[in-house]
N, CA, C and O of each residue as an XYZ file, in Angstrom:
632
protein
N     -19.198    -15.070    -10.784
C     -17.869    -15.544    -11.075
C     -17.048    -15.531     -9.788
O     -16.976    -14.523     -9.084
N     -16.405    -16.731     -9.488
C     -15.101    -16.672     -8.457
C     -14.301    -15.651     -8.969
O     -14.452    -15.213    -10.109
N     -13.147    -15.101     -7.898
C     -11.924    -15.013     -7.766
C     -10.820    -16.057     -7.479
O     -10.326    -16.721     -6.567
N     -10.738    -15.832     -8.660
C      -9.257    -17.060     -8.827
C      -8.373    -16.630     -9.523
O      -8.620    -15.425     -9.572
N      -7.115    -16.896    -10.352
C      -6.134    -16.403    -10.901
C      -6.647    -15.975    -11.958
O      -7.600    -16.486    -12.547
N      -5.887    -14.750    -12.351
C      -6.387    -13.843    -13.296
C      -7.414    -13.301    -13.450
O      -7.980    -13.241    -14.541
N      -7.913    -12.731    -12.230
C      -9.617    -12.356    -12.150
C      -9.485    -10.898    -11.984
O      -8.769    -10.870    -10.983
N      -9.626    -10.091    -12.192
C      -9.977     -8.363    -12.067
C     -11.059     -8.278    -10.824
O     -12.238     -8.590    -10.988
N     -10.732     -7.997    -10.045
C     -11.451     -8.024     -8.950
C     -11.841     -6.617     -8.285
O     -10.880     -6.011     -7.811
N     -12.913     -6.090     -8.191
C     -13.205     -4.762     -7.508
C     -13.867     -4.644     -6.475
O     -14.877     -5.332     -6.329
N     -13.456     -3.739     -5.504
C     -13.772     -3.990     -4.521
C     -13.515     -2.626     -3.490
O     -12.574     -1.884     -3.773
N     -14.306     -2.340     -2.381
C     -14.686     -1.586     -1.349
C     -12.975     -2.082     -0.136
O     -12.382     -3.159     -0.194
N     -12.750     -1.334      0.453
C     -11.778     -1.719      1.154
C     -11.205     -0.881      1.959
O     -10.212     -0.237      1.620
N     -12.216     -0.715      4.072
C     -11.567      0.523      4.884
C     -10.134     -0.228      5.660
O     -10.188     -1.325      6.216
N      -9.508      0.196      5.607
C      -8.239      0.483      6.337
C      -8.085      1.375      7.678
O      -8.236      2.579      7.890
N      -7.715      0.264      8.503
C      -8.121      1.404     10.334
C      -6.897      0.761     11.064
O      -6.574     -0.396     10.798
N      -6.402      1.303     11.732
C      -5.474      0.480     12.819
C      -6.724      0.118     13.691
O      -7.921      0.039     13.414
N      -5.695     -0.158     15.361
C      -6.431     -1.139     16.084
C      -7.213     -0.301     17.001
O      -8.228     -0.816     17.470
N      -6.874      1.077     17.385
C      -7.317      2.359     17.715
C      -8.350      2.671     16.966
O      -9.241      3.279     17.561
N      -8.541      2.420     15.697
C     -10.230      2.738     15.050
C      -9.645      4.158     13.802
O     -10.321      4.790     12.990
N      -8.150      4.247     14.127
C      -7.418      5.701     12.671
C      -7.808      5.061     11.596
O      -7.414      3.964     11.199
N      -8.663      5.827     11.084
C      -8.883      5.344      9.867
C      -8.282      5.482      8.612
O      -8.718      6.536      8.149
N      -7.609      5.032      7.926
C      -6.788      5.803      6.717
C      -6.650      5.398      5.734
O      -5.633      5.529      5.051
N      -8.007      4.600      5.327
C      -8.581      4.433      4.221
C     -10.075      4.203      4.430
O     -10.449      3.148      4.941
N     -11.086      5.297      3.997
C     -12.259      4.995      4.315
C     -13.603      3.912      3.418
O     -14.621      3.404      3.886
N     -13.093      3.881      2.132
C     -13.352      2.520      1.684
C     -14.167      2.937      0.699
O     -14.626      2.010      0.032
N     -14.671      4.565      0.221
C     -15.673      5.326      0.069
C     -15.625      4.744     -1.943
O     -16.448      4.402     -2.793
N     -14.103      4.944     -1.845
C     -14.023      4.803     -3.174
C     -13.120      3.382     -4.209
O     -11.919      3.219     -4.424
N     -14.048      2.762     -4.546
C     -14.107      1.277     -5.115
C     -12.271      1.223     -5.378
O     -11.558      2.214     -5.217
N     -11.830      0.057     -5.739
C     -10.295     -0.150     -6.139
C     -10.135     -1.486     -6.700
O      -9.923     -2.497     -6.031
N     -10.226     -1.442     -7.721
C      -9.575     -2.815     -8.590
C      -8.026     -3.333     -8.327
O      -7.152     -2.550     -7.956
N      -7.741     -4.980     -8.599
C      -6.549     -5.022     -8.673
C      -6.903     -6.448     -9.178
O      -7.940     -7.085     -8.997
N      -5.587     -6.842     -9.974
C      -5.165     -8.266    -10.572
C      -5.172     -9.490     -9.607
O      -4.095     -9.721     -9.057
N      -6.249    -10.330     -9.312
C      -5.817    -11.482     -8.075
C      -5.012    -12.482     -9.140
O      -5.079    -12.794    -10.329
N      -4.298    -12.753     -8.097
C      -3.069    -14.051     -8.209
C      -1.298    -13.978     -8.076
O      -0.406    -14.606     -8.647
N      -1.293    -13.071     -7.205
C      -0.080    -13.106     -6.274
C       0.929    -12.539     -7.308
O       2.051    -12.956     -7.598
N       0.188    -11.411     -7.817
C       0.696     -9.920     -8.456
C       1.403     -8.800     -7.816
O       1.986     -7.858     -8.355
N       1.237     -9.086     -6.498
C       1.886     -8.104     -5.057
C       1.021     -6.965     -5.178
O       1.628     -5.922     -4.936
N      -0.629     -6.750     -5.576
C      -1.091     -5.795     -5.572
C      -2.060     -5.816     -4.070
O      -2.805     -4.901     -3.721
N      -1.840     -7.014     -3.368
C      -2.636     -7.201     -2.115
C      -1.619     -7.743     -1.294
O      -0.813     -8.551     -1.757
N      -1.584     -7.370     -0.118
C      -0.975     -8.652      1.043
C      -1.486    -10.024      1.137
O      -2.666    -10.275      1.381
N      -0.751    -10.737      0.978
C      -1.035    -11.714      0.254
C      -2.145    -12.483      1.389
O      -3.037    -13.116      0.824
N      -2.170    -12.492      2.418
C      -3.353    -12.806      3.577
C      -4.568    -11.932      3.131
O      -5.629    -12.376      3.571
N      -4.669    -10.994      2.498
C      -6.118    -10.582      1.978
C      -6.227    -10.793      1.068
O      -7.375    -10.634      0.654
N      -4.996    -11.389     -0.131
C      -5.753    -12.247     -1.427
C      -6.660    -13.841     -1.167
O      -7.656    -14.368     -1.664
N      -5.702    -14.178     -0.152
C      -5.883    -15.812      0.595
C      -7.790    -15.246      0.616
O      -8.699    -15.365     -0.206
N      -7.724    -14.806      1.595
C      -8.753    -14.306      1.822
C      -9.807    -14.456      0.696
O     -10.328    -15.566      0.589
N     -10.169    -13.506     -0.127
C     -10.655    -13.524     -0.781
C     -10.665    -14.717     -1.930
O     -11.773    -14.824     -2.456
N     -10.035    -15.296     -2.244
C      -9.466    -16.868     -3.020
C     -11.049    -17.088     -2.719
O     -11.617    -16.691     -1.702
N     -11.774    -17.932     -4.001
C     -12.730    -18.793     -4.716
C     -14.298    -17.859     -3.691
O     -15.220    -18.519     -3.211
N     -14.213    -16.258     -3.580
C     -15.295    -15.722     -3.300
C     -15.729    -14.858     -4.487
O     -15.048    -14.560     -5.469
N     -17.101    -14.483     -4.188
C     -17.722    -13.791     -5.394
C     -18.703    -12.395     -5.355
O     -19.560    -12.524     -4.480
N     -18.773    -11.431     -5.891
C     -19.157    -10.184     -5.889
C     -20.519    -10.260     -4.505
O     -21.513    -10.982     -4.580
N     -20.249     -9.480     -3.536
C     -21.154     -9.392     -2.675
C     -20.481    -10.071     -1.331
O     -20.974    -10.189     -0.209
N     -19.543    -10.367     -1.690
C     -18.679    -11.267     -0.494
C     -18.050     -9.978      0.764
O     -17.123     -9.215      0.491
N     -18.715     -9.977      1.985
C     -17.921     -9.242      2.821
C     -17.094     -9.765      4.097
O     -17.729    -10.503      4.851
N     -15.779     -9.483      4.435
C     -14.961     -9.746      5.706
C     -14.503     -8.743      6.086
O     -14.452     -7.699      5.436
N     -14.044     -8.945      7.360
C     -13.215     -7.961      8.136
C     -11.430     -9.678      8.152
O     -11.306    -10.901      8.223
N     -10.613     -8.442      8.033
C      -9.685     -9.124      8.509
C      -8.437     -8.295      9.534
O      -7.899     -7.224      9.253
N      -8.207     -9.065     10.656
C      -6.934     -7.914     10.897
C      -5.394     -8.134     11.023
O      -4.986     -8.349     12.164
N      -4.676     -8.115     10.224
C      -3.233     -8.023      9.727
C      -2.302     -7.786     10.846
O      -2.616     -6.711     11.357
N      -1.163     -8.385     11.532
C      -0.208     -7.820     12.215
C       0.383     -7.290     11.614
O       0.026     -7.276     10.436
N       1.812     -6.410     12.017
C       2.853     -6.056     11.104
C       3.507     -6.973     10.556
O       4.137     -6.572      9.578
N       3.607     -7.923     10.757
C       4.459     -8.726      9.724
C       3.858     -9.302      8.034
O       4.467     -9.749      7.063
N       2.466     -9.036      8.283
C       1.508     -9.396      7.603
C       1.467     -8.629      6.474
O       1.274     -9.033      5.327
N       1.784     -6.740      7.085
C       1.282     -5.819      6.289
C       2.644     -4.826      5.754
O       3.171     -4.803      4.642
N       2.989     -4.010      7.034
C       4.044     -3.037      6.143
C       5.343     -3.629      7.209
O       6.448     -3.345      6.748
N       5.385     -4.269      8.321
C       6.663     -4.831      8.815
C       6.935     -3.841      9.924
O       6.545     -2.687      9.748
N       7.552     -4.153     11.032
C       8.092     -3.355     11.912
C       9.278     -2.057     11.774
O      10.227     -2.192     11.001
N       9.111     -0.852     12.576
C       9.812      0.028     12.455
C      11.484     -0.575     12.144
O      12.065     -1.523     12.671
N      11.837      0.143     11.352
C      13.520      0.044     11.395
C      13.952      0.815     11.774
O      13.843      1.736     10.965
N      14.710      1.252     13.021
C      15.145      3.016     13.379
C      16.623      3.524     12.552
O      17.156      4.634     12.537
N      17.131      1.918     11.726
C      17.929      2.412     10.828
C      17.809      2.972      9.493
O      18.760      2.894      8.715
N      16.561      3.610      9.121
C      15.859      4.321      8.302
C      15.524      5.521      8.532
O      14.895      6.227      7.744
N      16.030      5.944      9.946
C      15.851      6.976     10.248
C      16.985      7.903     10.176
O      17.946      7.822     10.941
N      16.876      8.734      9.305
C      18.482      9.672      9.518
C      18.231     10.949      9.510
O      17.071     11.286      9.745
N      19.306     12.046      9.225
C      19.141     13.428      8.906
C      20.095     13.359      7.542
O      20.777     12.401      7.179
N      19.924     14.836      6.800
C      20.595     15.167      6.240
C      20.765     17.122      6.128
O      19.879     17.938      6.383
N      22.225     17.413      5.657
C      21.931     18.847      5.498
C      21.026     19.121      4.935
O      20.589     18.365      4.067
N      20.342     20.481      5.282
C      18.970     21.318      4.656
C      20.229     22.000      3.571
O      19.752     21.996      2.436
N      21.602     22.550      3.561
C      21.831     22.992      2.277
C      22.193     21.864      0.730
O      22.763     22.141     -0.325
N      21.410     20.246      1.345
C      21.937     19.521      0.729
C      20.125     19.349      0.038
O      19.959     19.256     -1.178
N      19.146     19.336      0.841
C      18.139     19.184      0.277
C      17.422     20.043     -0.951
O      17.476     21.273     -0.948
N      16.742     19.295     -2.010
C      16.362     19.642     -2.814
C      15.120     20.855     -2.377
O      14.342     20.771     -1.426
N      15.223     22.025     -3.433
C      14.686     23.298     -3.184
C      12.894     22.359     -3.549
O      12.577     21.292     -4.073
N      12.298     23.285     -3.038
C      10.919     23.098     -2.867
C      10.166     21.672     -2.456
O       9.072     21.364     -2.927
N      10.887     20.863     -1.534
C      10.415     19.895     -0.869
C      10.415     20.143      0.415
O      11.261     20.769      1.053
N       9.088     19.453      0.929
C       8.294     20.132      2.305
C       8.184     18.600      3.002
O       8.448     17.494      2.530
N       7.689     19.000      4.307
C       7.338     18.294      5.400
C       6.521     17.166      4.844
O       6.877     17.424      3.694
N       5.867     16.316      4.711
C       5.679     14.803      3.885
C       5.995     15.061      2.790
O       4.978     15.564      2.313
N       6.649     15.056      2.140
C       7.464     14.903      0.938
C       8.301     13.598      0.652
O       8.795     13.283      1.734
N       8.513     13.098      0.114
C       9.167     11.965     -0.520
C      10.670     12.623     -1.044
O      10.762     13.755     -1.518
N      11.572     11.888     -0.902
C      12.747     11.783     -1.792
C      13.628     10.573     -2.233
O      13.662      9.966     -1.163
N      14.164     10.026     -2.867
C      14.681      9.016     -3.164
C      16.159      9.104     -2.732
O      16.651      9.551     -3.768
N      17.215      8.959     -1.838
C      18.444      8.668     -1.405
C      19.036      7.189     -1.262
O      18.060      6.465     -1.458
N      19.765      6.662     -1.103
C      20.328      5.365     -0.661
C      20.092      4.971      0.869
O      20.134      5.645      1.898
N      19.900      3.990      0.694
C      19.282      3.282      2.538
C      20.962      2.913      2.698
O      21.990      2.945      2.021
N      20.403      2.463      4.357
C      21.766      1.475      4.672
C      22.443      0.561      4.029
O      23.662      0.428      3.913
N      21.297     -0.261      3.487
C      22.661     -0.623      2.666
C      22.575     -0.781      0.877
O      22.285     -1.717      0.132
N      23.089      1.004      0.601
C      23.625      1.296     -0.385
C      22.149      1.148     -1.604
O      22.326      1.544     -2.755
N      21.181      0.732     -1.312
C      20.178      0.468     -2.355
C      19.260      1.792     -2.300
O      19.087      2.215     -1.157
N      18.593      2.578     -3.419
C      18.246      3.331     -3.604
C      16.291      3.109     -2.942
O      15.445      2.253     -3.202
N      16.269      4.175     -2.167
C      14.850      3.900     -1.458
C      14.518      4.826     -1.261
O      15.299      5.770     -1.372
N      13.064      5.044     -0.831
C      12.105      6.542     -0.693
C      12.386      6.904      1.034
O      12.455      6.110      1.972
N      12.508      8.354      1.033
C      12.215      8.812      2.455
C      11.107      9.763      2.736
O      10.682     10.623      1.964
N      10.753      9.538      3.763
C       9.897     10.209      4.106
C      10.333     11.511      4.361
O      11.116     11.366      5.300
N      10.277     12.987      4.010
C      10.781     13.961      5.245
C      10.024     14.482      6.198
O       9.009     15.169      6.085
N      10.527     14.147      7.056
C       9.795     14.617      8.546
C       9.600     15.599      9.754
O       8.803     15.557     10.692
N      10.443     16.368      9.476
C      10.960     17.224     10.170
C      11.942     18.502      9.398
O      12.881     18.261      8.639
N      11.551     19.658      9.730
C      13.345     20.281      8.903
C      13.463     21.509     10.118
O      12.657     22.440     10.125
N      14.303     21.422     10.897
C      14.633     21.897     12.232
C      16.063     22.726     11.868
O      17.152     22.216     12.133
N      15.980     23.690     11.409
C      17.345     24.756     11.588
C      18.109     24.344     10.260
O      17.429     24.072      9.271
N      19.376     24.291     10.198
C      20.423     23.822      9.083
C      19.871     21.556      8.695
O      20.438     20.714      7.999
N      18.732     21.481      9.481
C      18.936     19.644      9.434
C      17.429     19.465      8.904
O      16.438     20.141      9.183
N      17.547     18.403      8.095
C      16.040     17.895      7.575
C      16.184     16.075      8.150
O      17.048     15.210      8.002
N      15.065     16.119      8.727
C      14.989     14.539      9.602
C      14.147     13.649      7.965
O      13.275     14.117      7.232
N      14.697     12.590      7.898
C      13.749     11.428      6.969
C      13.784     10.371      7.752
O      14.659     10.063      8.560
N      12.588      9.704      7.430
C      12.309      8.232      7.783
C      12.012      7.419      6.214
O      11.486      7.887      5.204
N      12.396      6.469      6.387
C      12.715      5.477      5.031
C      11.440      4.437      5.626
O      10.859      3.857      4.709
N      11.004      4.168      6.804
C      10.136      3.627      7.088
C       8.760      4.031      6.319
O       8.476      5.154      5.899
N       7.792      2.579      6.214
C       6.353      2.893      5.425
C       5.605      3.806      6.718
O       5.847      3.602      7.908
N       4.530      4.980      6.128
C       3.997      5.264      7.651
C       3.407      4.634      8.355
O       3.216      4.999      9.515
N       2.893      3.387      7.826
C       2.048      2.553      8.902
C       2.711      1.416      9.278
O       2.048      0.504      9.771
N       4.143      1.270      9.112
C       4.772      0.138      9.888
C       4.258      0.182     11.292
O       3.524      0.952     11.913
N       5.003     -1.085     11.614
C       4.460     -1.428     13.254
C       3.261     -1.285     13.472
O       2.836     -0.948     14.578
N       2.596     -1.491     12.564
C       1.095     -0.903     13.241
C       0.051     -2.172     12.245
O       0.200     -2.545     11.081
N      -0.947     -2.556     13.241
C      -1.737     -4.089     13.453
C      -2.707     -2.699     12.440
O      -2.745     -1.480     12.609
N      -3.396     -3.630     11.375
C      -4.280     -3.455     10.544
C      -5.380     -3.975     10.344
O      -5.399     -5.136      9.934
N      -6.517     -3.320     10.557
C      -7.695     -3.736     10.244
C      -8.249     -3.638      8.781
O      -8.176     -2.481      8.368
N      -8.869     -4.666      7.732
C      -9.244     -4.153      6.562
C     -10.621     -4.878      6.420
O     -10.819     -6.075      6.630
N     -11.431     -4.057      6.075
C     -12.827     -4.369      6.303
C     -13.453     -4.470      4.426
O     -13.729     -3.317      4.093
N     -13.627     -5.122      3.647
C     -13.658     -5.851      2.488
C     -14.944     -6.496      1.864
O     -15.498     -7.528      2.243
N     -15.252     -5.793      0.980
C     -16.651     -6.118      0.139
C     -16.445     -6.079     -1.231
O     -16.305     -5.103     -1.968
N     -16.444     -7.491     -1.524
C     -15.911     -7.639     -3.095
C     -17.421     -6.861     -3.928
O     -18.538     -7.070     -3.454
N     -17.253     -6.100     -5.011
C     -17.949     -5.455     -5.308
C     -18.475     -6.001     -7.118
O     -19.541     -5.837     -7.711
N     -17.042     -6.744     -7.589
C     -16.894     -6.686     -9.099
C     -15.694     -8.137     -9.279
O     -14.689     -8.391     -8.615
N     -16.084     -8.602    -10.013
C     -15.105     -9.990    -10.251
C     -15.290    -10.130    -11.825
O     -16.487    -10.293    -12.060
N     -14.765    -10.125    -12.620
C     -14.937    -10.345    -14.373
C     -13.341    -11.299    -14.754
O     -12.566    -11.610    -13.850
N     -13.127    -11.593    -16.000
C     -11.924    -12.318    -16.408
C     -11.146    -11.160    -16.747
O     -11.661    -10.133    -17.189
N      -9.343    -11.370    -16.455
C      -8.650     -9.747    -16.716
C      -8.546    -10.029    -17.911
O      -8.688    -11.179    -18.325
N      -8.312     -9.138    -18.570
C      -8.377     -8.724    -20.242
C      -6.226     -9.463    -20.310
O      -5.503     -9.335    -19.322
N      -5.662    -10.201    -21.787
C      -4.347    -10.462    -21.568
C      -3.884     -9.003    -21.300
O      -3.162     -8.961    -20.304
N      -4.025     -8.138    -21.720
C      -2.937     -6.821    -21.386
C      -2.689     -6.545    -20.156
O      -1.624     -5.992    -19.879
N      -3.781     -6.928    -18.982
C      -3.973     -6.560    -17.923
C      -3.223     -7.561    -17.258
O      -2.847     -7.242    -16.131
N      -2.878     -8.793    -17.699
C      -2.304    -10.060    -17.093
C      -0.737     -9.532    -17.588
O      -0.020     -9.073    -16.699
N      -0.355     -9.573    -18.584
C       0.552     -8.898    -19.221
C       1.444     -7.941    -18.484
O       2.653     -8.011    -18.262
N       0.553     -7.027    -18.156
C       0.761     -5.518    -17.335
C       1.004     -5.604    -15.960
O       1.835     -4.987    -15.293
N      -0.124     -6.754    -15.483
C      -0.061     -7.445    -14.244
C      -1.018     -6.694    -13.143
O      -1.069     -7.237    -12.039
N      -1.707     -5.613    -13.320
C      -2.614     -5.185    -12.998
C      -4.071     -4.818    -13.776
O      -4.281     -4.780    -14.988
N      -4.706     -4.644    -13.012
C      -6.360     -4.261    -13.545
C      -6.415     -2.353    -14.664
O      -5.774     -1.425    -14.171
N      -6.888     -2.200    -15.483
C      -6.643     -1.012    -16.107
C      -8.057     -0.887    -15.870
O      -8.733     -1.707    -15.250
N      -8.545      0.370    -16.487
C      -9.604      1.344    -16.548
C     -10.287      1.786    -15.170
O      -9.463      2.126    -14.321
N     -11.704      1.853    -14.755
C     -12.202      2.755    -13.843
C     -11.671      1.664    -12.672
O     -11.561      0.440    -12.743
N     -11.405      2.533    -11.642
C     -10.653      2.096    -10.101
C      -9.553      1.023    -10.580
O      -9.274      0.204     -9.705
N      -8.880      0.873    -11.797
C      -7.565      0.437    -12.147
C      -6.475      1.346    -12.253
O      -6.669      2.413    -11.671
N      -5.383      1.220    -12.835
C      -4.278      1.662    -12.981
C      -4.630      2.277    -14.831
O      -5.234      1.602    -15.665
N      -4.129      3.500    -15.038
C      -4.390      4.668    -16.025
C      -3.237      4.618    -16.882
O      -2.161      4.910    -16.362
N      -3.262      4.290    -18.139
C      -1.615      4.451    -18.893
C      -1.897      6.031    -19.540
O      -1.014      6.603    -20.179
């Protein structure tokens, strides 16, 4: 079977910058909904478009492609007597960005009375390698079209 719209597609998939960091080793399979569901960058759905189980590429992504260039206006502090008790050094929190819209930070730092966040993805600015072996292609079930992603093993879990 192709991959074409509405296809459940599974698949192998390492993630490396251009340095060879690897930070996704590919070990463990990952389904997702093809047809411009936002569950792929859309240059590795292209990609994959009218291929079939056993299909392998390498592709490599600039930042604009993948998570977008640093913003250093995502970078702020806030008081440590303002931060929430038992959140640590990569930790997530949800605050308002610049402008006023509610977004995740990274925390990065917590140096004396100050906790540093970055609102930036961690792999902005950074050229991506994704190395890709379609593994599984079937028709998505409607719930899954519905839902808009792939459910059960290496899908999304309700």
């Amino acid at each position: 079977m192709k991959i074409t719209q509405n296809t459940a597609v599974t698949l192998r998939m390492k993630v490396t910058d251009n340095r060879g960091l690897v930070y996704e080793d590919g070990k463990t399979p990952v389904s997702y909904l093809h047809g411009d569901y936002d569950n792929l960058f859309p240059k590795v759905e292209a990609a994959l478009e009218g291929q079939e189980a056993g299909f392998q590429t390498t592709l490599e992504l600039a930042t604009e492609d993948t998570f977008g260039e640093r913003d250093e206006a995502l970078v702020t502090t806030m008081p440590k007597a303002e931060f929430p008790p038992g959140v640590k050094v990569g930790s997530q929190i949800q605050r308002p960005g610049p402008d006023g819209e509610l977004r995740y930070y990274f925390v990065t730092k917590i140096k004396g009375p100050t906790v540093l966040l970055d609102g930036n993805h961690p792999l902005c600015g950074k050229t991506l390698r994704f190395a890709l072996k379609v593994m599984d292609v079937r028709v998505a079930s409607a719930e899954e079209i519905a839902h808009q992603h792939v459910h059960g093993e290496h899908g999304h879990q309700h």
